[in-house]
N, CA, C and O atoms as a Tinker XYZ file with bonds, in Angstrom:
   444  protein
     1  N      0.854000   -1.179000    0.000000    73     2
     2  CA     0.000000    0.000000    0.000000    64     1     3
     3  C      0.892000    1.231000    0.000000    63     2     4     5
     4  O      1.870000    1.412000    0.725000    81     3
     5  N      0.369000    2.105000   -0.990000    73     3     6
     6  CA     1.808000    3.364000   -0.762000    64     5     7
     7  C      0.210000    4.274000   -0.669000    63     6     8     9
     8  O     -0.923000    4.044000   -1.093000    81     7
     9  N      0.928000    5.530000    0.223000    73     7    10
    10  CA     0.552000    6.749000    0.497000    64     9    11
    11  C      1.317000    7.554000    0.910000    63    10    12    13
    12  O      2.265000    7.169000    1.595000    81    11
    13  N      1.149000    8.834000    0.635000    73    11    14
    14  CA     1.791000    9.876000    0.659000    64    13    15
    15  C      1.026000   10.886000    2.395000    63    14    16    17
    16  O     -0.136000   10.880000    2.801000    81    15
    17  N      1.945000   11.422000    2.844000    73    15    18
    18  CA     1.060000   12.356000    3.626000    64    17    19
    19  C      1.558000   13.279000    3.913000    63    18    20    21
    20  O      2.595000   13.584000    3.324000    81    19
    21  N      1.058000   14.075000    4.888000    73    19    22
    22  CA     1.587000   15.126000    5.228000    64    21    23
    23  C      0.727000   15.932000    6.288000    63    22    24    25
    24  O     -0.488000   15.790000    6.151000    81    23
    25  N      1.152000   16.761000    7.332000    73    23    26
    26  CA     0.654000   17.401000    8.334000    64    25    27
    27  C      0.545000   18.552000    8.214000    63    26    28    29
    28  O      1.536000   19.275000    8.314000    81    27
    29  N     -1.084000   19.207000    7.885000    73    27    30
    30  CA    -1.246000   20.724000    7.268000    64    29    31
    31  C     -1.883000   21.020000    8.866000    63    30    32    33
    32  O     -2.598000   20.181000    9.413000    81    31
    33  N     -1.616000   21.979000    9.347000    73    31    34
    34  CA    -2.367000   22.868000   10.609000    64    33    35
    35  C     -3.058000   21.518000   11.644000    63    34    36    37
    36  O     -4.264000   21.283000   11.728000    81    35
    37  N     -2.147000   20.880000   12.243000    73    35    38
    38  CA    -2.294000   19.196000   12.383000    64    37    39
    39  C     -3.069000   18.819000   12.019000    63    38    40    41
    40  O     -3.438000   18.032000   12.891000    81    39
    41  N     -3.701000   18.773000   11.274000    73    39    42
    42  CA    -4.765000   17.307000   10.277000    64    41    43
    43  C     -3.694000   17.127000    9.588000    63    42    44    45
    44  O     -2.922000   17.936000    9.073000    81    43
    45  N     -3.719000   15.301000    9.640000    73    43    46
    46  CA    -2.803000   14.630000    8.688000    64    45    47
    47  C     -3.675000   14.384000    7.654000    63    46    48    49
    48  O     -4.822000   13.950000    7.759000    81    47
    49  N     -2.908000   14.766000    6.355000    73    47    50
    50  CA    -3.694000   14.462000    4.972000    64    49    51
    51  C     -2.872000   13.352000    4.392000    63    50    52    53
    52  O     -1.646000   13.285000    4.293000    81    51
    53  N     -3.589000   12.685000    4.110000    73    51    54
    54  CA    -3.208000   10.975000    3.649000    64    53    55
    55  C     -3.681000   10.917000    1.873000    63    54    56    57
    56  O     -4.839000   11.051000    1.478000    81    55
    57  N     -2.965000   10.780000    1.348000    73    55    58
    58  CA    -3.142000   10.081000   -0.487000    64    57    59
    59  C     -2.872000    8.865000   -0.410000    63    58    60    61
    60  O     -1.874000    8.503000    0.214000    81    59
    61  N     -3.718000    7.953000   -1.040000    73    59    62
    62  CA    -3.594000    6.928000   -1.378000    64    61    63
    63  C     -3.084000    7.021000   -2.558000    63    62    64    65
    64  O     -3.739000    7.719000   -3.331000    81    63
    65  N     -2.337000    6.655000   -2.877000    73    63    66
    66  CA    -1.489000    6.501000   -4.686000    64    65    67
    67  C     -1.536000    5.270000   -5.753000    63    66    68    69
    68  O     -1.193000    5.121000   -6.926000    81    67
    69  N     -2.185000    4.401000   -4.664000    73    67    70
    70  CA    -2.599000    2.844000   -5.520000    64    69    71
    71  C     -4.094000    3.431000   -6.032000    63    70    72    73
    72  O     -5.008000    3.989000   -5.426000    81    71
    73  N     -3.895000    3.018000   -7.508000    73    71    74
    74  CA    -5.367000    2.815000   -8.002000    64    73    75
    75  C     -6.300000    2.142000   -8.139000    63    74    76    77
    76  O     -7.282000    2.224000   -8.877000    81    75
    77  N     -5.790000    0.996000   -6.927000    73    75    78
    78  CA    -6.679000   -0.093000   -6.422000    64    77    79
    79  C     -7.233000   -0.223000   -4.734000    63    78    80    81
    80  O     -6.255000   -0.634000   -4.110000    81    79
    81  N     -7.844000   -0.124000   -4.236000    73    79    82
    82  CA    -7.769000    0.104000   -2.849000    64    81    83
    83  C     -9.102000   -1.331000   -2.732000    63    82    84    85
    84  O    -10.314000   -1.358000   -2.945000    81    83
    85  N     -8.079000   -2.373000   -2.287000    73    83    86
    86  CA    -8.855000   -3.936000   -2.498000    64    85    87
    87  C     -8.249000   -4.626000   -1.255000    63    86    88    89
    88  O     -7.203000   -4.350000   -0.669000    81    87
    89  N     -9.421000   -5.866000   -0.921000    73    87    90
    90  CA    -8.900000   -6.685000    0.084000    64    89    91
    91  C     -7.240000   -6.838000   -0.016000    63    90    92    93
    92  O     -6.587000   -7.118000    0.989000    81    91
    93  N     -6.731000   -6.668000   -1.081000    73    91    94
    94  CA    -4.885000   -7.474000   -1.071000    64    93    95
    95  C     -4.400000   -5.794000   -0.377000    63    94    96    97
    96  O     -3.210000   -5.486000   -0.453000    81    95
    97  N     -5.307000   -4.897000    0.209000    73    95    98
    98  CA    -4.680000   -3.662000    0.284000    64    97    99
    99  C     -5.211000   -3.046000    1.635000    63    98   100   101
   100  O     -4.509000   -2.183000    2.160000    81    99
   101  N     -6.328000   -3.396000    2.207000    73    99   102
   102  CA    -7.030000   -3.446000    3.499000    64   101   103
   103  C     -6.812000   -3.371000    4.682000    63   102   104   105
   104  O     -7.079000   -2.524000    5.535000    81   103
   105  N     -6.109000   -4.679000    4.697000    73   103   106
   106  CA    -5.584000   -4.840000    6.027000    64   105   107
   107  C     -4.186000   -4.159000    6.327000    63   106   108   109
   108  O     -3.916000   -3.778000    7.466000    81   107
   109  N     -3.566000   -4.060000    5.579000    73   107   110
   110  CA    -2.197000   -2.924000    5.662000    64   109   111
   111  C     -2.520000   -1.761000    5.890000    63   110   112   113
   112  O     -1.913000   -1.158000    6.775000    81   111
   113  N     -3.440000   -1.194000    5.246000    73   111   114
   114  CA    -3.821000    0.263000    5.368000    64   113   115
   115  C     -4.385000    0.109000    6.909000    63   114   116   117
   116  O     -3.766000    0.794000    7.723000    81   115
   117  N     -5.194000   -0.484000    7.301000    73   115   118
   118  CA    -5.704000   -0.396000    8.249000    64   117   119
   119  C     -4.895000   -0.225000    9.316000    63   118   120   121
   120  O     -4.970000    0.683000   10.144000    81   119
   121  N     -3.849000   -1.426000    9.272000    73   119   122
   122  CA    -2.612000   -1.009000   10.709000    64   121   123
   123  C     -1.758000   -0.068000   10.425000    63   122   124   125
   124  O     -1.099000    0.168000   11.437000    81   123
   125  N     -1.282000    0.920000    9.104000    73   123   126
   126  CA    -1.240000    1.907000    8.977000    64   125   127
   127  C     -2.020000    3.337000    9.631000    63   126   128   129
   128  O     -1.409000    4.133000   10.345000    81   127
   129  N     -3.243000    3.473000    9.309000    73   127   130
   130  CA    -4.051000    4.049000   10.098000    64   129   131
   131  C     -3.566000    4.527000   11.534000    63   130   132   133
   132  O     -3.057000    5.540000   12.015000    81   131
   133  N     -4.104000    2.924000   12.095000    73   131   134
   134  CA    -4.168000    2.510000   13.607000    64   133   135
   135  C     -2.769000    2.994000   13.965000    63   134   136   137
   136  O     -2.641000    3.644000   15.003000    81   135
   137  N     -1.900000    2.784000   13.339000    73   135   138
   138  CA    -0.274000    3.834000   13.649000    64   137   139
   139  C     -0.667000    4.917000   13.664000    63   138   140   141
   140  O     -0.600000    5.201000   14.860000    81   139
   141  N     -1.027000    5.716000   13.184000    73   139   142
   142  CA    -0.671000    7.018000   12.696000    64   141   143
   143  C     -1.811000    7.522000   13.601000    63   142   144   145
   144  O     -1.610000    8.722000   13.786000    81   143
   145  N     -2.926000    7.114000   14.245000    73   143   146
   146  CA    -3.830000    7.263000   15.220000    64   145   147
   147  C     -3.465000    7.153000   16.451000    63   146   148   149
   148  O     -3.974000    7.964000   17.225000    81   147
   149  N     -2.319000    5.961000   17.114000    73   147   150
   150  CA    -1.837000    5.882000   17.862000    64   149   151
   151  C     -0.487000    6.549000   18.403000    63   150   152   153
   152  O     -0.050000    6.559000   19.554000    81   151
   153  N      0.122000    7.186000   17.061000    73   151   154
   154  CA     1.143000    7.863000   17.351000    64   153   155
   155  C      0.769000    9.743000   17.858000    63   154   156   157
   156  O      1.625000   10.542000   18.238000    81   155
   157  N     -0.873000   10.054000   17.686000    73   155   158
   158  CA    -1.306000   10.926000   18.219000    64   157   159
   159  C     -2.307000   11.883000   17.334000    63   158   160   161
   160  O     -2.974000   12.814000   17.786000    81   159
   161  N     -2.255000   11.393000   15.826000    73   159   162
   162  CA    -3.376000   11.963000   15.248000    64   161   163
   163  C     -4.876000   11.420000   14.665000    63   162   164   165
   164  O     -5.388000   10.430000   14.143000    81   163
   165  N     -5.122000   12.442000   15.016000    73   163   166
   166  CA    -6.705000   12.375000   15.656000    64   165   167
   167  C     -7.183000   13.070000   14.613000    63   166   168   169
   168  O     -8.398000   12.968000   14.784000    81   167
   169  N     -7.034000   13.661000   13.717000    73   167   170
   170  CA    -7.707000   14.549000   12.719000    64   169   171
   171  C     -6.992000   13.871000   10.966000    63   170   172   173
   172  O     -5.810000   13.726000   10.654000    81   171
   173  N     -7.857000   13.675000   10.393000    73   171   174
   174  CA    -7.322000   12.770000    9.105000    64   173   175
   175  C     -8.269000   13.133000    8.131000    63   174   176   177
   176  O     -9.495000   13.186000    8.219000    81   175
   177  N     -7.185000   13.481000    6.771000    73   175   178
   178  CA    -8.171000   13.550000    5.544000    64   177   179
   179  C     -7.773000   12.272000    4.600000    63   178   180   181
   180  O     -6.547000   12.210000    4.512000    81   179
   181  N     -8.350000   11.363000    3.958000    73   179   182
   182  CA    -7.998000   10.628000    3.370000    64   181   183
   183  C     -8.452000   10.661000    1.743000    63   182   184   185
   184  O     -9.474000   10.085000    1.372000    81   183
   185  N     -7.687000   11.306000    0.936000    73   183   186
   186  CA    -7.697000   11.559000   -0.421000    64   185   187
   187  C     -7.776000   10.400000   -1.014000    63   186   188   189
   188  O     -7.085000    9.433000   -0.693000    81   187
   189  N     -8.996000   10.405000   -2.326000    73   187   190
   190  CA    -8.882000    8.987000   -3.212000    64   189   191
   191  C     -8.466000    9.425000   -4.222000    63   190   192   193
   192  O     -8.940000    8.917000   -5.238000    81   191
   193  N     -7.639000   10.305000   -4.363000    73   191   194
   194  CA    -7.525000   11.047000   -6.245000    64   193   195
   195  C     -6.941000   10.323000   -7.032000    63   194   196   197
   196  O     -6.927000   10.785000   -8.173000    81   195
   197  N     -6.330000    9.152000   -6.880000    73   195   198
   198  CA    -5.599000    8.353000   -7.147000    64   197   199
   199  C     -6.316000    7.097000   -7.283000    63   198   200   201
   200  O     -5.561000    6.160000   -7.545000    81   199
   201  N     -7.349000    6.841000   -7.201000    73   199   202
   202  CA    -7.796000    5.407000   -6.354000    64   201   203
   203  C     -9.385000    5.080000   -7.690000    63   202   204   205
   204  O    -10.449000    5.699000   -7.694000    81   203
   205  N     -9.083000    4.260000   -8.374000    73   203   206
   206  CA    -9.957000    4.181000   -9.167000    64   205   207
   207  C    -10.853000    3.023000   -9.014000    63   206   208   209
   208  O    -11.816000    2.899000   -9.771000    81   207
   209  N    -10.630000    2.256000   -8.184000    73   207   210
   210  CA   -11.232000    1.027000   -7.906000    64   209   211
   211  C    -11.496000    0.880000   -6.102000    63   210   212   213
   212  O    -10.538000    0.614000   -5.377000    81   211
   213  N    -12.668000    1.057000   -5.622000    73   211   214
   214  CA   -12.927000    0.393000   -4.066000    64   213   215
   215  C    -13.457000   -0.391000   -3.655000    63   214   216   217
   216  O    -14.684000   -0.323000   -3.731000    81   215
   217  N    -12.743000   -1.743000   -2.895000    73   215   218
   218  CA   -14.117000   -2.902000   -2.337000    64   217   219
   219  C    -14.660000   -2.557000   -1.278000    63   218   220   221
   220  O    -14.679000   -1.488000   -0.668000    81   219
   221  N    -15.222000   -3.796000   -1.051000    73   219   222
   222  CA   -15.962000   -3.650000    0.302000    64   221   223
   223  C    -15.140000   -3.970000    1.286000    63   222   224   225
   224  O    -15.352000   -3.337000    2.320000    81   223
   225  N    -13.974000   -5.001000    1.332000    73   223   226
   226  CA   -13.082000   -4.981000    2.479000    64   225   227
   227  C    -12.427000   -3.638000    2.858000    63   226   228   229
   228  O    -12.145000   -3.314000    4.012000    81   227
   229  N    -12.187000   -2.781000    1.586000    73   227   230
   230  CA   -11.513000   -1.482000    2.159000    64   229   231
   231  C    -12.408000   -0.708000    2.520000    63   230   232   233
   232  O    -11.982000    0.417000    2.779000    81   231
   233  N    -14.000000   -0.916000    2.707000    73   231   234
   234  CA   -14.987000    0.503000    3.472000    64   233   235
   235  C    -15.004000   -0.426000    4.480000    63   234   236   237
   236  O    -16.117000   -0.075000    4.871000    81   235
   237  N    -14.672000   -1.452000    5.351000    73   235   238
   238  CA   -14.638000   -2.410000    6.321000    64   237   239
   239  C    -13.401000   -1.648000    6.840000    63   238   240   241
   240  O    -13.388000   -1.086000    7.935000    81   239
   241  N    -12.256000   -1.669000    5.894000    73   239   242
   242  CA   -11.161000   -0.838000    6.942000    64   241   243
   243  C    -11.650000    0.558000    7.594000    63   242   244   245
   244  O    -11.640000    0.882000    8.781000    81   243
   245  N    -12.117000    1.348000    6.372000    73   243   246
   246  CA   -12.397000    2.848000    6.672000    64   245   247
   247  C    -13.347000    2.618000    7.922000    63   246   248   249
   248  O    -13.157000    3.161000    9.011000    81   247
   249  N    -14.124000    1.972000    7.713000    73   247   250
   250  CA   -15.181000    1.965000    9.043000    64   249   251
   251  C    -14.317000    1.815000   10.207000    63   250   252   253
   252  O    -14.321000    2.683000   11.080000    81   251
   253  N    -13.553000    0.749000   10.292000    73   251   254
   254  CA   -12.794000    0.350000   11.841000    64   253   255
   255  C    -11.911000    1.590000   11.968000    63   254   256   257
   256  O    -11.935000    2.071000   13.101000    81   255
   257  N    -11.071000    2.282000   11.009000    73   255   258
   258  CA   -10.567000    3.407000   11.651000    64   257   259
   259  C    -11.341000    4.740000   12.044000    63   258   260   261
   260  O    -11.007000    5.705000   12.731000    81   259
   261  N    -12.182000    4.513000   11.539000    73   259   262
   262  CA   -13.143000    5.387000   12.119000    64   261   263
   263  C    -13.580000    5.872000   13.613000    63   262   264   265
   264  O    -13.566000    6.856000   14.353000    81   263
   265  N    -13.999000    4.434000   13.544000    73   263   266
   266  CA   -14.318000    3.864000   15.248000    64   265   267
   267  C    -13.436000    3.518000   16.112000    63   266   268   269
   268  O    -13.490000    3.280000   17.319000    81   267
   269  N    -12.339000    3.519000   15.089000    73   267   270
   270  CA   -10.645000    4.227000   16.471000    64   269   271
   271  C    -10.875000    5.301000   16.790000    63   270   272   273
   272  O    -10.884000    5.567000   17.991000    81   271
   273  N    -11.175000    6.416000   15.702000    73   271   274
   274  CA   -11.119000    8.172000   16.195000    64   273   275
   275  C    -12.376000    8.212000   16.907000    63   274   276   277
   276  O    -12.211000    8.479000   18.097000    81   275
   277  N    -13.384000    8.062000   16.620000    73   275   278
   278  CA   -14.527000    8.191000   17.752000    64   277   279
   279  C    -14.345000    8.213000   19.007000    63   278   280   281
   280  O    -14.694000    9.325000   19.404000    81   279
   281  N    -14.020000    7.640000   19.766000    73   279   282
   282  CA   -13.639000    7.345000   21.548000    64   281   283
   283  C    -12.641000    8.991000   21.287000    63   282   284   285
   284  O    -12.823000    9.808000   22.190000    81   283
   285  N    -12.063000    9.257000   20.608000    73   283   286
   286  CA   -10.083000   10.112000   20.957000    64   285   287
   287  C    -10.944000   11.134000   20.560000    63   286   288   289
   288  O    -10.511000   12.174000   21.056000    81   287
   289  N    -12.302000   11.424000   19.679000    73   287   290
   290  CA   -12.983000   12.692000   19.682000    64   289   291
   291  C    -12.192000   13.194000   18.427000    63   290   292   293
   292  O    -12.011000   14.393000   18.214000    81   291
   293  N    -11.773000   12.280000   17.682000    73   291   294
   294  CA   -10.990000   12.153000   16.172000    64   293   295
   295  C    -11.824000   12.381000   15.135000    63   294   296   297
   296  O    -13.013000   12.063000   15.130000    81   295
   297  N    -10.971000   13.182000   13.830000    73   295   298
   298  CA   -12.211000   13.218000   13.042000    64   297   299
   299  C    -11.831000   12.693000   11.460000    63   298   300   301
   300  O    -10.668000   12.785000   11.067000    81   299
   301  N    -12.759000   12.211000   10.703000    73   299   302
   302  CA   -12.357000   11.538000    9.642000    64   301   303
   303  C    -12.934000   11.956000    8.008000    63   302   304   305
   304  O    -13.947000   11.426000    7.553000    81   303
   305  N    -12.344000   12.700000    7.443000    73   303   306
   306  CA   -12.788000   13.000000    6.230000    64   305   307
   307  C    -12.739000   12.404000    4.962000    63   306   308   309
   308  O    -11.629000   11.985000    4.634000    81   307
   309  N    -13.532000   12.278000    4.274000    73   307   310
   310  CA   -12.730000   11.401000    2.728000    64   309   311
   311  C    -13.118000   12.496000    1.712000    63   310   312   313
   312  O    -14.155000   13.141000    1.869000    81   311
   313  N    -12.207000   12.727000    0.571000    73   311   314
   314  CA   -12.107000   13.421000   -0.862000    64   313   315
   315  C    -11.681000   13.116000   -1.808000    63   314   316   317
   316  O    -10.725000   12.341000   -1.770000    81   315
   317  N    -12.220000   13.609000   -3.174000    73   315   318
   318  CA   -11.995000   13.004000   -4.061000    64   317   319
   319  C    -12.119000   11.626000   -4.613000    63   318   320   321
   320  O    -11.302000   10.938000   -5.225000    81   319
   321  N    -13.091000   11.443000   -4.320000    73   319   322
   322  CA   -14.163000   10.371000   -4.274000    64   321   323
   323  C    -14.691000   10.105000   -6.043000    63   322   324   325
   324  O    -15.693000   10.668000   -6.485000    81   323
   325  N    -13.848000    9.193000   -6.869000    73   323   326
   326  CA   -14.822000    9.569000   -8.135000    64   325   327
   327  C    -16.491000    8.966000   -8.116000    63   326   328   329
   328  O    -17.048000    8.539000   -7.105000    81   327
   329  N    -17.014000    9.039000   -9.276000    73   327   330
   330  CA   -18.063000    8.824000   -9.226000    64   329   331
   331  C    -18.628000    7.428000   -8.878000    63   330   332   333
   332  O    -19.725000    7.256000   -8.348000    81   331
   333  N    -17.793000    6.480000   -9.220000    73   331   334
   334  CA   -18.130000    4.614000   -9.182000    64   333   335
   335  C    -17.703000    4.377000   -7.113000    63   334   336   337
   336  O    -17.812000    3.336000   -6.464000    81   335
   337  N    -17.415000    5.233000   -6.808000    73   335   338
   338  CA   -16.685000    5.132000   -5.753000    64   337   339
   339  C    -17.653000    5.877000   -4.614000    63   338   340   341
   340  O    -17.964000    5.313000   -3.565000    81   339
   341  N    -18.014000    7.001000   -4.913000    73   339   342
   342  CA   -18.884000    7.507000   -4.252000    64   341   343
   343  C    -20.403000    7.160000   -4.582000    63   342   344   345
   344  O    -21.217000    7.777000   -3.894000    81   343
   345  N    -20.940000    6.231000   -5.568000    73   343   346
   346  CA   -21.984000    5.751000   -5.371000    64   345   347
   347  C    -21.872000    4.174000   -4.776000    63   346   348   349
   348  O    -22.882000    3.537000   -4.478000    81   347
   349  N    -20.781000    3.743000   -4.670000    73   347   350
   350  CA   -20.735000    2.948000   -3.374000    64   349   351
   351  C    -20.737000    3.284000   -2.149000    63   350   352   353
   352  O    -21.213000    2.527000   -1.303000    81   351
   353  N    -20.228000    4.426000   -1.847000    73   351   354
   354  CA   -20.705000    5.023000   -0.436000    64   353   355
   355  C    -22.236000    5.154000   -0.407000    63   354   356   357
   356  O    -22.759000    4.773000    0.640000    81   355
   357  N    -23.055000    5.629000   -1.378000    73   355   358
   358  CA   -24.232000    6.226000   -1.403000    64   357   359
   359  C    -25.355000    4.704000   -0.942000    63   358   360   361
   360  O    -26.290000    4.580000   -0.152000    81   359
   361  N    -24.596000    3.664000   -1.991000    73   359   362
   362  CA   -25.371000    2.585000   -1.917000    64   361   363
   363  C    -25.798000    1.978000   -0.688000    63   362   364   365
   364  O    -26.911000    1.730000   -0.225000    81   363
   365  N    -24.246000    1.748000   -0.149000    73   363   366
   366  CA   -24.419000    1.540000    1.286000    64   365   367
   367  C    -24.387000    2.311000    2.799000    63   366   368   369
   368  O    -23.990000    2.032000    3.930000    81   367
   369  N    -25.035000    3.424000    2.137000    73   367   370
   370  CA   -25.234000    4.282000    3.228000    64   369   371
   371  C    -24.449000    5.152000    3.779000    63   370   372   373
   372  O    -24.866000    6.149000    4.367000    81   371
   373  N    -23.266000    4.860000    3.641000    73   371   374
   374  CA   -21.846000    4.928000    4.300000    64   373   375
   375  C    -21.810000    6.926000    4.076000    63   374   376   377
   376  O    -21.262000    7.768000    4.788000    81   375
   377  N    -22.470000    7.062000    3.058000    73   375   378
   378  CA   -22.443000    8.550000    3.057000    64   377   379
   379  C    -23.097000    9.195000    4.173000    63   378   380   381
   380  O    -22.762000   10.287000    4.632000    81   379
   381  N    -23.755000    8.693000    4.461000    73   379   382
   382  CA   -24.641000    9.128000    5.941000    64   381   383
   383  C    -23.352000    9.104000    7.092000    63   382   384   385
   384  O    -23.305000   10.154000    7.733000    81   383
   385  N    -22.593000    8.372000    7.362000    73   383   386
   386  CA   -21.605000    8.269000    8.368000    64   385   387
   387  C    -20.326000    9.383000    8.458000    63   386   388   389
   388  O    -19.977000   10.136000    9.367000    81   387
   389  N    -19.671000    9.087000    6.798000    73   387   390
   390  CA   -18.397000    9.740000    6.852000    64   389   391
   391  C    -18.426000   10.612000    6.008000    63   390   392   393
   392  O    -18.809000   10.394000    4.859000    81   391
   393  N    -17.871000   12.194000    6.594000    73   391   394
   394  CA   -17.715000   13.255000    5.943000    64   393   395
   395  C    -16.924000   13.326000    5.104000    63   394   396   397
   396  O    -15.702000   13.364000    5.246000    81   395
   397  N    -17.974000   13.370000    3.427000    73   395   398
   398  CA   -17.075000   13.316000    2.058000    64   397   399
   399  C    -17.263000   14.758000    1.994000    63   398   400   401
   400  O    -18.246000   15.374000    2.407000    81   399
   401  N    -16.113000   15.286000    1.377000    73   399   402
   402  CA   -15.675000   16.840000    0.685000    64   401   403
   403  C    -15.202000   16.436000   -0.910000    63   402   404   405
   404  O    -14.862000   15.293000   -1.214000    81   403
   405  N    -15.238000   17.501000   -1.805000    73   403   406
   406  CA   -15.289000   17.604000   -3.015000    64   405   407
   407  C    -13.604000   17.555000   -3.140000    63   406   408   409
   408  O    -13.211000   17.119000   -4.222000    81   407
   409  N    -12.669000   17.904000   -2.275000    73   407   410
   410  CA   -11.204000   18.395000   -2.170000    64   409   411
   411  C    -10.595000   18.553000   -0.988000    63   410   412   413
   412  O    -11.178000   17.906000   -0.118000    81   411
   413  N     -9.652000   19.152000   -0.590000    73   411   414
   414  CA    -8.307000   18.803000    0.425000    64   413   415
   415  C     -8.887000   19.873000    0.752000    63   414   416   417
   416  O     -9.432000   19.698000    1.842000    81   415
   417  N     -9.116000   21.327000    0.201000    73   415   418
   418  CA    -9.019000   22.669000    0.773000    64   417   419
   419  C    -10.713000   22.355000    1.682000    63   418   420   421
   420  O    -10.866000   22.229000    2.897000    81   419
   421  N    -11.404000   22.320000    0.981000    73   419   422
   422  CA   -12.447000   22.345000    1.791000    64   421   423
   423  C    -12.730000   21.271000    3.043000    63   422   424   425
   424  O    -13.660000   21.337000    3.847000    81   423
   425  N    -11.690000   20.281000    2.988000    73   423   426
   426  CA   -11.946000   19.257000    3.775000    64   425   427
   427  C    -11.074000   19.543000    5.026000    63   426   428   429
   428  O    -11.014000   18.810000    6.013000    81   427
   429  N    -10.422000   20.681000    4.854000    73   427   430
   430  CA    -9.257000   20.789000    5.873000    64   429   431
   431  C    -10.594000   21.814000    6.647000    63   430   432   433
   432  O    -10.891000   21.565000    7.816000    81   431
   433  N    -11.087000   22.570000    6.139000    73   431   434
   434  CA   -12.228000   23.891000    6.847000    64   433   435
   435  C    -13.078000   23.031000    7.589000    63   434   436   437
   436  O    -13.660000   23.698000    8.443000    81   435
   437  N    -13.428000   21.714000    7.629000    73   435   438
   438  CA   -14.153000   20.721000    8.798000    64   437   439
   439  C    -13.486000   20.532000    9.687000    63   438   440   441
   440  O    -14.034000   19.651000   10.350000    81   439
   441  N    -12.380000   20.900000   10.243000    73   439   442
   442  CA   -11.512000   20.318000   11.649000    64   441   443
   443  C    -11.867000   22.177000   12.579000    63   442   444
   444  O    -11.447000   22.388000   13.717000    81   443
């Protein structure tokens, strides 16, 4: 799993750079996450601009890191969401849960 990040006004902004984000990619990201949650951040944007393909094991990850930041009062954004990608959020509801933004700039103005 490669991603890129970086710490803007502490929200860590996270790119995913694989254009696959699939079970063979899930569970890595996930204890990735859970690092980067445990090492003290609590505020996360997670960019798909890169990411042309999403399963369901990887909204299984997004969910569990989620519900890491919940208890720490953590907050979790996703952007750049294309269209096949964000009507899988829509399908399964998931848009109701996690705050999607159109981009980085506007997603950073939610913390």
């Amino acid at each position: 799993m490669k991603l890129s990040k970086q710490t803007i006004n502490d929200v860590l902004v996270i790119v995913i750079e694989n254009k696959e984000a699939n079970l063979s990619k899930s569970e890595q990201f996930k204890e990735m996450m859970f690092k980067d949650i445990e090492d003290g951040s609590h505020n996360l944007v997670i960019s798909f601009e890169n990411v042309e393909y999403l399963d369901s094991s990887f909204l299984g990850a997004l969910v569990a890191v989620l519900k890491k930041l919940l208890p720490l009062k953590g907050k979790l954004v996703l952007t750049h969401l294309n269209e096949d990608i964000r009507n899988l959020f829509e399908l399964t509801r998931l848009d109701k849960i996690f705050s999607i933004e159109s981009n980085i700039e506007i997603s950073l103005q939610q913390f």
